[in-house]
C-alpha positions in Angstrom: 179.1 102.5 130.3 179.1 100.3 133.1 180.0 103.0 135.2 176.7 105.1 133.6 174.4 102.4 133.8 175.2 101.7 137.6 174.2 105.4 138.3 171.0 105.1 136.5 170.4 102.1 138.4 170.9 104.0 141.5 168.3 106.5 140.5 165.7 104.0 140.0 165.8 104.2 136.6 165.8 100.4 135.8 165.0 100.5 132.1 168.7 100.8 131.6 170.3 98.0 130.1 173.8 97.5 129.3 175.5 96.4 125.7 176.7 92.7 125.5 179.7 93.3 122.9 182.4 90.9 124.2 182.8 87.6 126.0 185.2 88.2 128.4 185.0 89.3 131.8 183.1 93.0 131.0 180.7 91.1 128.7 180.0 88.6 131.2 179.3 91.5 134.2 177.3 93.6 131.7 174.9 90.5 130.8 174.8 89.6 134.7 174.2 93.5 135.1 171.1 93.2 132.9 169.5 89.9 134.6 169.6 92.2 137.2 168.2 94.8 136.0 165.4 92.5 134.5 164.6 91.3 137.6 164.2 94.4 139.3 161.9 96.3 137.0 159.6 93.8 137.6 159.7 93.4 141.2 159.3 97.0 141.4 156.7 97.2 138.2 154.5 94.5 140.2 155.0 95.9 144.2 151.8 98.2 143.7 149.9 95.5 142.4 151.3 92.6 144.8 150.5 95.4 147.8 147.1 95.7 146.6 146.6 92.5 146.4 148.1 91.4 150.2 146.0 94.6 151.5 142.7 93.4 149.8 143.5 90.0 151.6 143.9 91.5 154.6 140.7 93.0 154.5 138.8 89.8 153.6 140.6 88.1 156.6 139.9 90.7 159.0 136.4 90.7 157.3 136.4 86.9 158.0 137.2 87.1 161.5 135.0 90.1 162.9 132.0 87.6 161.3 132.9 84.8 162.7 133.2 86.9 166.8 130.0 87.9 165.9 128.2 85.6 165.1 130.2 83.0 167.7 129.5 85.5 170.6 125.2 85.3 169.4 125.6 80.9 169.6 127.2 81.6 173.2 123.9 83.3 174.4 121.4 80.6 175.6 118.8 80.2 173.6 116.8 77.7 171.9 117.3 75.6 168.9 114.6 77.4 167.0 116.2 80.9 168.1 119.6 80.0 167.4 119.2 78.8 163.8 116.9 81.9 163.2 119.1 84.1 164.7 122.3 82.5 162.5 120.4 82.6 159.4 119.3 86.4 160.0 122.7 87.2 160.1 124.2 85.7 157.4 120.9 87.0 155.3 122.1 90.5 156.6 125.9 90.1 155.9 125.5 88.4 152.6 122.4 90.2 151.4 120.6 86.5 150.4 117.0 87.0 149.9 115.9 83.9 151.2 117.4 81.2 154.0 116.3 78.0 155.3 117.6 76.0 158.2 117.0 72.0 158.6 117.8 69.9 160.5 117.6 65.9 160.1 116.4 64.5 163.5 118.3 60.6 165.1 116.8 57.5 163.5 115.7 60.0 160.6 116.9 59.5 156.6 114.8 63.5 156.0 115.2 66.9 156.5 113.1 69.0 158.2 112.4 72.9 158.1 113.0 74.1 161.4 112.9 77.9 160.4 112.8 79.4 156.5 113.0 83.5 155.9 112.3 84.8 152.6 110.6 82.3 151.6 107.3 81.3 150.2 105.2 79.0 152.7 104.4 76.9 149.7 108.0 76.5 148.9 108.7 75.6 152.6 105.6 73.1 152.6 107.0 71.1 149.9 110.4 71.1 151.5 109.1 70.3 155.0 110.4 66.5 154.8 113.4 66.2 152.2 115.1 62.4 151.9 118.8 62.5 152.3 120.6 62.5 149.2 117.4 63.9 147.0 118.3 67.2 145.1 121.4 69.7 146.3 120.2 70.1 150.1 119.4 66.4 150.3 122.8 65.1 148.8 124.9 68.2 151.1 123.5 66.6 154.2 124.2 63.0 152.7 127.9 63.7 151.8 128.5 66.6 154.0 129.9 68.7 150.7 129.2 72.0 149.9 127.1 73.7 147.1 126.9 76.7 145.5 124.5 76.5 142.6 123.7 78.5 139.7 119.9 77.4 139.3 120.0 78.9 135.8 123.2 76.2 134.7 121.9 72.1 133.4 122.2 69.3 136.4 122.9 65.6 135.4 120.9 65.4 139.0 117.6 65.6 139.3 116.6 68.6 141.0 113.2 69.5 142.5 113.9 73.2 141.1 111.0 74.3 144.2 113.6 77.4 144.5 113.6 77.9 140.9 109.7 77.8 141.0 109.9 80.6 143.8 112.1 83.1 141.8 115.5 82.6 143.0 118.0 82.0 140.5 121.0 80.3 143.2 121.0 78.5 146.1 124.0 77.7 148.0 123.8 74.8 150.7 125.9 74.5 153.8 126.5 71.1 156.1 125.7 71.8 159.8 128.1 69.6 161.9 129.1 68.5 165.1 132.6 66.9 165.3 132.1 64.8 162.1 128.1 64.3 162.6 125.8 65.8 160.2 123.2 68.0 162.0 121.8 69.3 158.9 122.1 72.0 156.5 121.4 75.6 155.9 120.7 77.0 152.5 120.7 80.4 151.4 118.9 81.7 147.9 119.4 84.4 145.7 117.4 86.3 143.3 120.3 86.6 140.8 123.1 84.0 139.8 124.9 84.7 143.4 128.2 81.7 143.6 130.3 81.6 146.5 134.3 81.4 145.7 136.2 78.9 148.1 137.4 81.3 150.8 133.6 82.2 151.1 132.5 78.5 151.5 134.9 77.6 154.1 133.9 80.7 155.8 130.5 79.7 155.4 131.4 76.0 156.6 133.3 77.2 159.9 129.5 78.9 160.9 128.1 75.6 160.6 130.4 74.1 162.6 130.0 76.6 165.6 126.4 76.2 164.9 126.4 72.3 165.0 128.3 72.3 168.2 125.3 74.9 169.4 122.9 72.7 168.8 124.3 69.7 170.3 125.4 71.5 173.2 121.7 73.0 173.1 120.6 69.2 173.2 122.7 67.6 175.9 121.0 70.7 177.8 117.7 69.8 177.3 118.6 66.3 178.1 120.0 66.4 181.2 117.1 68.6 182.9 114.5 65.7 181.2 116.5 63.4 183.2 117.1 65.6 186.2 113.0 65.7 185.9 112.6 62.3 185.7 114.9 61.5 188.7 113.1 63.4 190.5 109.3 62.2 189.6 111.4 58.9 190.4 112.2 60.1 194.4 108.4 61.6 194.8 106.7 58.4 193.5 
């Protein structure tokens, strides 16, 4: 039997299971033989699935990474603030077929947000928007904390909301921190016209763009800096 059951094995045929009927040495191989057997019938029962499953996160990684040379390669073009974050938000509209996207910023010295560029948007919506206090509704507390949020609009808050998105027919709005090193910048929202909620892996994706584009925009602004200064040194040496 053990003999048998061996050569079935061999065939990958590992249903095959071997009678326990003593405890001495043969009873002790055949119950060892069916742990084995156990084991692999559902290593083997589970390899399509578990090769599936590595495959499909292949994908998303590669996915992950062409978005990110992309969209890194666009913030190492010079441009200006205004064409940057329009350009970024474009893209990610494009890529994750949002309906709507807003970028703002939060100037030094400033506790508000302001619109620097909106798409998809209604210019009412963006009006009342145009100044947002830190920490008031889900972009105001993202740029307060610096944590992400992806929101079902349609699901209760124990926060007040402003619901202005709501009001403008999107049903979720996801908000993203812009950094720089560990300095807030801003945020960047995009809306949805159906319940749309990022899982993690999309959110960290979503946070490594707003890191790129932080360090864009500071980099932007030390630019712009140093030529005001380089003008001003010089106005200095004509006067």
């Amino acid at each position: 039997k053990l003999q048998e059951g061996i050569q079935r094995m061999a065939a990958a045929d590992f249903s095959v299971r071997l009678p326990v009927q003593s405890k001495d040495e043969f009873g002790a191989l055949a119950n060892g033989f069916n742990q084995m057997a156990d084991r692999l019938e559902n290593l083997y029962g589970t390899l399509e699935q578990r090769v599936e499953e590595k495959t499909s996160s292949l994908e998303g990684k590669n996915q992950e990474l062409a978005i990110l040379y992309e969209l890194t390669a666009f913030l190492n073009k010079p441009a200006s603030v205004e064409d940057l974050c329009r350009g970024i938000l474009k893209k990610l509209m494009g890529i994750l077929a949002a309906h709507g996207g807003m970028v703002r910023l939060n100037t030094p010295n400033s506790d508000a947000l302001h619109v620097i560029i909106h798409e998809g948007v209604s210019d009412e919506f963006a009006q009342k928007e145009e100044c947002l206090p830190l920490g008031e509704c889900l972009c105001g507390e993202t740029a307060e904390t610096g944590a992400s949020i992806s929101w079902d609009l349609n699901l209760k808050s124990s926060r007040p909301l402003l619901l202005h998105c709501k009001r403008d027919g999107f049903q979720s709005v996801s908000a993203i921190p812009i950094r720089s090193k560990t300095h807030i910048l801003g945020i960047f929202n995009l809306f949805f016209y159906e319940p749309r909620v990022f899982d993690s892996m999309e959110i960290r994706l979503l946070e490594t763009i707003g890191l790129h584009l932080g360090v864009a925009i500071e980099n932007q602004r030390l630019v712009s800096r140093e030529k005001e200064m380089a003008v001003s040194e010089e106005r200095n040496l004509i006067a």
